[in-house]
C-alpha positions in Angstrom: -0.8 13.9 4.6 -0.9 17.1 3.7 -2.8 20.1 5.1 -6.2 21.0 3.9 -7.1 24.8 3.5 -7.3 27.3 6.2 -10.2 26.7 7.8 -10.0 25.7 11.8 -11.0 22.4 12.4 -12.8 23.0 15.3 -15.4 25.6 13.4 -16.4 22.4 11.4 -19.0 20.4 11.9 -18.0 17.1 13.5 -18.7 15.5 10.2 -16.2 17.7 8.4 -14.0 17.4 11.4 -14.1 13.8 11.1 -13.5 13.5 7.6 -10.4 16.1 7.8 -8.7 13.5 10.6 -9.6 10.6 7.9 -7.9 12.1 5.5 -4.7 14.1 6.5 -2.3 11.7 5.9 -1.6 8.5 5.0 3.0 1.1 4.5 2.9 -1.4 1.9 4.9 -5.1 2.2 1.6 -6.2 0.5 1.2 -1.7 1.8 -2.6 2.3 0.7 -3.8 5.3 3.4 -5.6 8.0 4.9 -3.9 11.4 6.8 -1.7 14.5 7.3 1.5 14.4 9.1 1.8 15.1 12.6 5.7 16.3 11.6 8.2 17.4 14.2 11.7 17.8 13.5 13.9 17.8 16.2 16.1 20.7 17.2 19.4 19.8 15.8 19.2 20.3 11.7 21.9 19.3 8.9 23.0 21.8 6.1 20.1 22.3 3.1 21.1 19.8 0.8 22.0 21.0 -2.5 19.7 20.2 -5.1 22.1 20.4 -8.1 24.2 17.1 -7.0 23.3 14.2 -9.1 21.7 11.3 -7.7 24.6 8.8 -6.7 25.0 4.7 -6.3 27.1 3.0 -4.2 25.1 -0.1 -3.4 25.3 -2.7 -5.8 21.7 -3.5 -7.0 20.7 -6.9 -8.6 19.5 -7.1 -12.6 16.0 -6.9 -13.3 14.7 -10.1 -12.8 12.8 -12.4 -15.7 9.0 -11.1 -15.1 7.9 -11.1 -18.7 7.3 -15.2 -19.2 5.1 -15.3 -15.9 1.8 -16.4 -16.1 0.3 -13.2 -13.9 2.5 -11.2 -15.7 1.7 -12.5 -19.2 -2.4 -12.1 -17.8 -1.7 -8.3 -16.6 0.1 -7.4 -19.8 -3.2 -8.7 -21.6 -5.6 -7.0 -19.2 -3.0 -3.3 -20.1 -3.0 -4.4 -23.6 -7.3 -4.3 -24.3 -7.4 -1.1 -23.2 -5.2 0.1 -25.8 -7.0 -1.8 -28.6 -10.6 -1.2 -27.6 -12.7 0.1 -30.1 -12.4 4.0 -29.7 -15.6 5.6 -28.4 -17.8 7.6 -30.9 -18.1 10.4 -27.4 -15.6 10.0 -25.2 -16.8 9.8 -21.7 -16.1 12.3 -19.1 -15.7 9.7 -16.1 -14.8 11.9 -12.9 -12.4 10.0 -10.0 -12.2 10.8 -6.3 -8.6 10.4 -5.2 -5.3 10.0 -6.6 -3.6 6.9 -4.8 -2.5 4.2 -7.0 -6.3 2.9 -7.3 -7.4 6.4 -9.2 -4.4 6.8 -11.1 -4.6 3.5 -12.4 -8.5 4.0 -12.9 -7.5 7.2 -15.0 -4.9 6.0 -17.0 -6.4 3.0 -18.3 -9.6 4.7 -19.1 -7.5 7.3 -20.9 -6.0 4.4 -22.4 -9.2 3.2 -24.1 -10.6 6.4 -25.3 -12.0 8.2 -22.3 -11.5 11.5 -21.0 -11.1 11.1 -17.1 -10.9 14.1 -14.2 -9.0 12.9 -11.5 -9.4 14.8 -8.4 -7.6 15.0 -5.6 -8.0 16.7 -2.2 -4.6 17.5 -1.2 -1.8 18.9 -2.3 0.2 15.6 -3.0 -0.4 12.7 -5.0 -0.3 9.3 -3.9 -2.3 8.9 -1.5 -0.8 6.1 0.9 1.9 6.6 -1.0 2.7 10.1 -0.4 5.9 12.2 0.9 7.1 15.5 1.7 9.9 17.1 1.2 11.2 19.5 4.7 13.1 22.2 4.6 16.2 20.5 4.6 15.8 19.2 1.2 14.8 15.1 2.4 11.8 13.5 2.6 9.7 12.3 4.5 7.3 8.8 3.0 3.5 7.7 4.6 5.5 4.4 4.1 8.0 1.8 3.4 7.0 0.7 0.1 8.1 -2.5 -1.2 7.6 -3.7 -5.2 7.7 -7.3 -5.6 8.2 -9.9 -8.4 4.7 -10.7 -7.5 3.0 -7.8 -8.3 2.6 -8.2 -12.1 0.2 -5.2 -12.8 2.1 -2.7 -11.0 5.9 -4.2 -13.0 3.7 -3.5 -15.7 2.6 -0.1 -15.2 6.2 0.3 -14.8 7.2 -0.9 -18.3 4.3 1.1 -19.9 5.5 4.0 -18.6 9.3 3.6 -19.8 10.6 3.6 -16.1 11.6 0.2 -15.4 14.8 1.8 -14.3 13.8 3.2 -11.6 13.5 0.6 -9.8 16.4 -1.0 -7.7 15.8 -4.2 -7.3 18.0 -6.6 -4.2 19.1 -9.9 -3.8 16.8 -12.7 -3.1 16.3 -12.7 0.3 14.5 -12.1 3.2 16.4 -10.8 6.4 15.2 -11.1 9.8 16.9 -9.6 13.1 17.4 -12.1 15.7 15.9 -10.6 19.3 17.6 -13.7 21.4 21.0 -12.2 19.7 21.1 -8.3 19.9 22.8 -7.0 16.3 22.3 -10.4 14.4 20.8 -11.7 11.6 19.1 -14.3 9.8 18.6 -14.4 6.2 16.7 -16.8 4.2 18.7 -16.8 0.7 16.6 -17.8 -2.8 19.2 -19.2 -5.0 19.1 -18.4 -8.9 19.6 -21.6 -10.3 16.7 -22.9 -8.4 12.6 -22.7 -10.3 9.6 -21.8 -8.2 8.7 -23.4 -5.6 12.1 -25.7 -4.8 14.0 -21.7 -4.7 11.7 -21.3 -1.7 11.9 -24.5 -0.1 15.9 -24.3 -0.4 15.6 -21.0 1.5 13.5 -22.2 4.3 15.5 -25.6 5.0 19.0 -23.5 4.8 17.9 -21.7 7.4 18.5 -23.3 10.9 18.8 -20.0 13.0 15.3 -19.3 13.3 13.3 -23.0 13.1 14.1 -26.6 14.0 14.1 -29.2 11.7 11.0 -30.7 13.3 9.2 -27.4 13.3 10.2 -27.0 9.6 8.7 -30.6 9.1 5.1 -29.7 10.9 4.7 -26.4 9.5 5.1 -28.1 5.9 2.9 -30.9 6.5 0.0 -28.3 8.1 0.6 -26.4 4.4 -0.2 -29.6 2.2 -3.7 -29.2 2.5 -3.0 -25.5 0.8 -0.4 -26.7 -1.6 -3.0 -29.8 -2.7 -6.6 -27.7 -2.2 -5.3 -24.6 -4.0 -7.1 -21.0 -4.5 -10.2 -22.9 -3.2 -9.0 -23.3 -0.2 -7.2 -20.7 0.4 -10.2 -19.1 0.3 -11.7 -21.0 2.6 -9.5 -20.1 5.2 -10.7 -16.8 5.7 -12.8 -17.2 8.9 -9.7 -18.2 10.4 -7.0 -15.7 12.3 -3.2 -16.8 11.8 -3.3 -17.5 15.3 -6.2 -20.5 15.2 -5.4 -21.8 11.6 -1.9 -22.9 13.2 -3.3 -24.6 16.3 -5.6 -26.2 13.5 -2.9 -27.9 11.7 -0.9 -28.7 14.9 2.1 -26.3 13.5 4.1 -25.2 16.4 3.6 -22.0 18.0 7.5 -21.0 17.8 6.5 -21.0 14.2 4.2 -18.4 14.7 6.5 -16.0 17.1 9.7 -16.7 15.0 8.2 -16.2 11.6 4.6 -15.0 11.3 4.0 -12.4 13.8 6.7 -10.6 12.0 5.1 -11.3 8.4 2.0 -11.0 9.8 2.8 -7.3 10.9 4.6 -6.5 7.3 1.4 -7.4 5.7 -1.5 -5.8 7.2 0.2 -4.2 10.1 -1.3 -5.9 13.1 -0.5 -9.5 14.9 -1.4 -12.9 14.3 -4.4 -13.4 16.2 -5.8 -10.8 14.1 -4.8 -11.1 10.7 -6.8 -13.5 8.7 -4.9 -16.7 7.6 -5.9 -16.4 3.8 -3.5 -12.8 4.2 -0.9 -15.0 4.4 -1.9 -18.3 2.6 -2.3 -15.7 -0.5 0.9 -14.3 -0.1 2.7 -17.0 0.2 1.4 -18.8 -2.4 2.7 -15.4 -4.5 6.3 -15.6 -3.1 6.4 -19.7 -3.3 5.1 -20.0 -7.0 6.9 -17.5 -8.7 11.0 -17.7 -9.1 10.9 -14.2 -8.3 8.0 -13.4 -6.3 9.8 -12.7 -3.1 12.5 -10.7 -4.8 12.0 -6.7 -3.8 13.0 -3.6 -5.2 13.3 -0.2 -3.9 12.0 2.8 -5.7 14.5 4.9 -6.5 13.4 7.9 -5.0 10.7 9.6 -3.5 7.0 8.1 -5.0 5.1 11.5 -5.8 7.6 12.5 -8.3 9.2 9.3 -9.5 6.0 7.4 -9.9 2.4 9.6 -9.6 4.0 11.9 -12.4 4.4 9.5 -15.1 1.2 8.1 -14.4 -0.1 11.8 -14.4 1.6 13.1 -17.7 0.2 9.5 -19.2 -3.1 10.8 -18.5 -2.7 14.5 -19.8 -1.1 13.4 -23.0 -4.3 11.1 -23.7 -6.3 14.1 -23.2 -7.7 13.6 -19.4 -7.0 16.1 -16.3 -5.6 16.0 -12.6 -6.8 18.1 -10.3 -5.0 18.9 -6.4 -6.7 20.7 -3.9 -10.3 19.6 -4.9 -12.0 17.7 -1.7 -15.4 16.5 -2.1 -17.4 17.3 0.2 -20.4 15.6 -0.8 -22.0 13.5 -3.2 -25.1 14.7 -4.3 -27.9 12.7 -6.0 -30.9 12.9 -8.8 -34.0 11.8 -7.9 -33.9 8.4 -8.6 -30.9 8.0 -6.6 -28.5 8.3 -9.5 -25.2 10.9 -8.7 -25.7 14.3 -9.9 -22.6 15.6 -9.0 -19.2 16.0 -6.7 -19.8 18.7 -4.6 -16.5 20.0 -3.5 -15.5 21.7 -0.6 -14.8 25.2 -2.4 -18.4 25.5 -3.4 -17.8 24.1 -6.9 -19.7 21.0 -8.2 -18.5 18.1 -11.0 -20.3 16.7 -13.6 -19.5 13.2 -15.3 -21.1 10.6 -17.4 -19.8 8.2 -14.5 -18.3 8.8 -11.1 -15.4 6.7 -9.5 -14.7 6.5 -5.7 -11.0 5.8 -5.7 -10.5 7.1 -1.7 -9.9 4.9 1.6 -13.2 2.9 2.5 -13.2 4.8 5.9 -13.5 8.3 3.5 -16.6 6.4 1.4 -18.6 5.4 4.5 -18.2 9.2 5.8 -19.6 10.4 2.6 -22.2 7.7 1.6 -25.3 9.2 0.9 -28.2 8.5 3.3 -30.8 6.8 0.5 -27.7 4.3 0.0 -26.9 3.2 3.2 -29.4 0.3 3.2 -28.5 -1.4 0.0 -26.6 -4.4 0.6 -23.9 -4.1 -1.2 -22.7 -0.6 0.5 -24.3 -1.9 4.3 -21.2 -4.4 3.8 -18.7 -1.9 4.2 -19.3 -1.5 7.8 -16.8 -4.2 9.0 -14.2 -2.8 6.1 -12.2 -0.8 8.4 -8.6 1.1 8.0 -6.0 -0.4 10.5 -3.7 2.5 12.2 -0.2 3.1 10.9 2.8 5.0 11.9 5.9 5.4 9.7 9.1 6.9 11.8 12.0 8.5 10.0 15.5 9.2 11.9 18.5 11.0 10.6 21.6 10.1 12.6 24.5 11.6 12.8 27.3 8.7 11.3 26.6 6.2 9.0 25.6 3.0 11.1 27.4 -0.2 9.9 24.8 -3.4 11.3 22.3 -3.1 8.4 22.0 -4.3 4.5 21.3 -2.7 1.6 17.9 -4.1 1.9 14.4 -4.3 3.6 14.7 -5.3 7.2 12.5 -7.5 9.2 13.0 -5.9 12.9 11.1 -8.9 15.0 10.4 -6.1 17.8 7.0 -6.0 19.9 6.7 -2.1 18.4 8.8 -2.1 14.8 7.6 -4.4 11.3 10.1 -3.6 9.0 12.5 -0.8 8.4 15.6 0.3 6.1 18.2 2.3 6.1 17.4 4.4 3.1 20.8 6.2 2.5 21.7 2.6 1.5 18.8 1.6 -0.3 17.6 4.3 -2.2 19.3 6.6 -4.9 18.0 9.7 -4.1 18.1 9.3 -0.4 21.4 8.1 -0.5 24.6 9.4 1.8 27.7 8.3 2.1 28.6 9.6 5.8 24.8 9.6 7.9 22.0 6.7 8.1 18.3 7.8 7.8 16.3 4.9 8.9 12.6 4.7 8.1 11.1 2.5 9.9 7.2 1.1 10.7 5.9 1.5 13.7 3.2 -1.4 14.1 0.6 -2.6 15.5 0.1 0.9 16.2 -3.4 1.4 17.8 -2.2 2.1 21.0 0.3 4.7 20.2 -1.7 6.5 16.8 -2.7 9.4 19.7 0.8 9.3 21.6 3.2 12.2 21.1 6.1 11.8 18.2 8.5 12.3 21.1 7.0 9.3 23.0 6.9 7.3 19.5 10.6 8.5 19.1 11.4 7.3 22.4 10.1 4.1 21.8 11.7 3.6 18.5 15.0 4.1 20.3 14.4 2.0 22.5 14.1 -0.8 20.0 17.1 0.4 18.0 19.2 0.0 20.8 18.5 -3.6 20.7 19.3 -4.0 16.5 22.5 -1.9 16.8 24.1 -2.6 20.2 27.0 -1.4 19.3 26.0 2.1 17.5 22.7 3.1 18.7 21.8 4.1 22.9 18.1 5.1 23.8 19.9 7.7 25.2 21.9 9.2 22.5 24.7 8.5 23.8 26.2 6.8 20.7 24.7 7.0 17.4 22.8 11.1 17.8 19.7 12.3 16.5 19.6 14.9 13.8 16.0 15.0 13.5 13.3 13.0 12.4 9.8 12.9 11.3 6.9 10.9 12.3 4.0 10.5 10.0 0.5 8.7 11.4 -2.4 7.1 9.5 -5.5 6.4 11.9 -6.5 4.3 8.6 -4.3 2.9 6.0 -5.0 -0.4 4.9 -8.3 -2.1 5.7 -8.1 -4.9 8.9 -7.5 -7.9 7.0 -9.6 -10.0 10.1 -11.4 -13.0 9.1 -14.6 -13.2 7.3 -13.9 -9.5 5.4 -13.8 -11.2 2.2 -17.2 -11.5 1.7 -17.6 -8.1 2.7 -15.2 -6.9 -0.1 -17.3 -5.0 -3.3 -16.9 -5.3 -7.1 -15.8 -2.2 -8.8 -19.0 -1.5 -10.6 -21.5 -0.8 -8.0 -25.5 -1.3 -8.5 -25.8 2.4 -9.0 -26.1 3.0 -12.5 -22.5 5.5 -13.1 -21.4 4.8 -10.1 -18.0 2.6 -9.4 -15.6 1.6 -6.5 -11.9 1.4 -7.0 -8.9 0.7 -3.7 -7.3 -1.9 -2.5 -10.2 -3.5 -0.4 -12.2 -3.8 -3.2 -12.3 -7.2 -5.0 -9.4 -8.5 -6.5 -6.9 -11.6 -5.3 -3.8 -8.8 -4.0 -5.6 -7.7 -0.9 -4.2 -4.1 0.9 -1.4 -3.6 -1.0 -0.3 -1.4 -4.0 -0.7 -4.3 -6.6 -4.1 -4.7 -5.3 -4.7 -0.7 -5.6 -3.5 -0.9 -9.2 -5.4 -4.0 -10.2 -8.5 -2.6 -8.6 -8.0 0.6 -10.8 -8.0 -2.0 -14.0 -10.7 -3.6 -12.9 -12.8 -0.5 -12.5 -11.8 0.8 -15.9 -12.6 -2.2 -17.7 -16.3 -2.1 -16.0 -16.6 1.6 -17.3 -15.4 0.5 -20.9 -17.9 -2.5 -20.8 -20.5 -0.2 -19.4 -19.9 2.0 -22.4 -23.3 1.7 -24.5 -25.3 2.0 -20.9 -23.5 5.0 -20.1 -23.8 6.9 -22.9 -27.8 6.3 -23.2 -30.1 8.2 -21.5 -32.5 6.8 -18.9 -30.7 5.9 -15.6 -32.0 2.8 -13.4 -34.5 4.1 -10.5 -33.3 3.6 -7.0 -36.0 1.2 -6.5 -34.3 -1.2 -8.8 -30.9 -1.3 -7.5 -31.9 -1.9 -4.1 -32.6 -5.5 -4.6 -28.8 -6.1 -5.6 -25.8 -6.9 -3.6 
């Protein structure tokens, strides 16, 4: 999201010009991305903040919760810990990543971790990736998304506790908050009790909660889930050739179950609607939240993620030895002859060398800069239906503090808005005691990725006047405008449709030194930034296995990789 270079756009060639719209920019419930901002503040500006005055908390934040005794999170810590104890490498390998989202950092740290000496590249001027943000000239900033760390995402809590910054996450009460369309300004909260284990916490919540189901919806939808609570993984699995939409009619679960609960889960996962959105998406993610005491339970990072995340990961990497690079865009990957990569040619002219080459950018980016002799092998040719889905995330600085919201993520239920927050509440550095900045995800957002921020702003209004009746007028004739900024990604996560699963690659690719790391490669998370951080493990622990193959001379002919998949 960030701009790249000088150079017009329109003296490019299409392909370039295509790849530049790709990639300028770049939300995560389960939430990675691809694109700059198309940032307009609006006329009326507050003060520059002063940097100097300390971060502040007013909202009362919830106690880590109990990860450590977990099963996934006992398995992840295992996963960090072989890294750490491999056997160090008689040559270190130079192992050269493309992108640094949370898929190459992780790739790069863990590799640095066992030994190696990795050279992360990236082609803006901002890490993170889907993860990005900005800071304007008013001192605030401005995200690619709402990010939300769950309970459930044990490799990314802990990346957090191997980096020493556990505290910086603010963590909320159990509970999941939904606004209430039929009642303009209300709520309806499903609340996970303590005292409760995995899955009766859940359960309680759902049968507490008579606002938004009947008691004989509540009873259907849980008898069409036995066959998921009884068939486990397997057949969760198998569920992927069906949308939200069909697998509900399947099961004879009513379809107010679907309107009052999974078109807005549905959107907060993979940003589109249930009749898109494959049903494993969600059997997964519940499965997640229901199975684990605190799998549902959230936390807000306390501040912006470039700085309070991407560094530590970064200054990990440098103290081990390895390198980061910003501003370094690959323009091309060029090959030996026998089909082998020869280098990273970048877009300043310059070329990289490795002993092995990482791909750690959006699918959508790879398929622009596949090489042609590639194309046909199976295992790439599978990429074609793995496509990013179009994101918007709105921010809006208002002129008072609005009183109808929680210190905590919102689920709006509105035909154009997922989720949203009010981040002076929610977040440390953001935080202000007398004006509300909401940021808010705009989804399904296909139809409005080419509109006009003013249009999206509009819009947005239009739906906030609904969720604070009393505060907020489309008009602005209540709660006022300070600015805002609108940032859209034409490709952030990949479609989660059904039958993509199959299409999903391993990490280590059939090309001798050549692997795949992001959140649509394989790995049980799916688009989100536990997925991009497992994927980044998985793809180091390929290299590290790969170590004795890699360091030999005498690289596989294309001819023999073309028969894999």
């Amino acid at each position: 999201m960030v701009v790249f270079g000088n150079v017009s756009a329109a003296n490019l060639p299409y392909h370039n010009r295509v790849l530049e719209a790709l990639t300028s920019g770049g939300c995560d419930l389960m939430g990675h991305s691809v694109r700059v901002p198309t940032s307009q503040a609006f006329k009326i500006r507050t003060g520059r903040r002063n940097s100097a005055v300390p971060l502040q908390v007013v909202c009362v934040d919830i106690p880590r919760p109990e990860l450590e005794n977990t099963v996934n999170f006992l398995e992840a810590a295992s996963l960090s810990a072989s890294f750490r104890s491999a056997p160090r490498p008689a040559k270190p390998l130079k192992v050269v990543i493309a992108g640094a989202g949370l898929a190459g950092l992780s790739t790069a740290k863990y590799l640095a971790d066992a030994g190696h000496k990795p050279l992360l590249l990236e082609a803006r001027d901002v890490l993170g990736g889907k993860i990005a943000a900005w800071k304007d000239e008013d001192g605030d900033w401005y995200e690619t998304g709402l990010h939300i760390f769950f309970g459930a995402y044990p490799n990314v809590q802990n990346l957090f506790g191997e980096l020493g910054i556990n505290d910086r996450l603010q963590w909320k009460e159990h509970s999941m908050i939904f606004a209430m369309p039929s009642k303009p300004g209300e709520f309806s909260r499903f609340d996970f009790p303590d005292v409760l284990p995995a899955p009766l916490n859940g359960i309680w919540a759902i049968l507490r909660n008579n606002e938004m189901l009947t008691w004989p919806e509540k009873i259907k939808f849980a008898i069409g889930l036995l066959p998921a609570m009884v068939g486990g993984q397997a057949y969760v699995e198998a569920q992927d050739g069906l949308s939200v939409k069909e697998w509900m009619q399947k099961q004879g679960v009513p379809e107010r179950v679907t309107e009052e609960v999974f078109i807005a889960m549905s959107k907060a996962l993979n940003f589109i609607n249930p009749d898109e959105l494959s049903m494993q998406c969600i059997l997964i993610a519940l499965n997640r939240f229901l199975q684990e005491k605190h799998g549902s339970k959230m936390a807000f990072l306390d501040g912006n993620p470039p700085e309070r995340l991407c560094m530590p990961i970064v200054e990990h990497i440098r103290s081990l030895g390895g390198e980061v690079q910003l501003n370094s865009r690959i323009k091309k990957i060029e090959l030996n002859n026998d089909g082998t990569v020869k280098n990273f040619l970048l877009t300043n002219g310059s070329t990289v060398e490795g002993d092995a080459y990482v791909f750690a950018a959006p699918v959508d980016i790879l398929k622009l800069l596949l090489p042609d002799p590639w194309k046909e092998i199976p295992y790439f040719k599978k990429l074609d239906k793995l496509v990013g889905v179009p994101v918007i995330n709105v921010h809006i600085w208002f002129d008072r503090k609005l009183q109808n919201t929680y210190d905590h993520l919102l689920f709006s239920r509105s035909n154009l808005l997922s989720v949203y927050a009010d981040m002076s509440l929610t977040c440390k550095e953001y935080y202000d005691p007398n004006r509300s900045m909401l940021e808010l995800v705009f989804a399904p957002a296909e139809e409005w990725i080419s509109r006009s921020d003013s249009d999206i702003i509009d819009a947005t209004m239009k739906e906030l006047e609904k969720l604070f009746p009393n505060e907020i007028a489309a008009d602005q004739s209540k709660a006022k405008i300070l600015k805002y900024h609108v940032v859209k990604t034409p490709r952030s996560v990949y479609k989660t449709i059904p039958n993509c699963e199959p299409c999903r690659p391993l990490q280590r690719s059939p090309i001798k030194g050549f692997y795949l790391a992001g959140d649509y490669t394989k790995q049980k998370y799916l688009a989100s930034m536990e997925g991009a951080v497992l994927s980044g493990k998985f793809c180091s622990q390929s290299i590290v296995q790969d170590y004795e193959l890699l360091a030999a001379s005498g690289p596989r002919k294309l001819s023999e990789v073309t028969v894999s998949s």
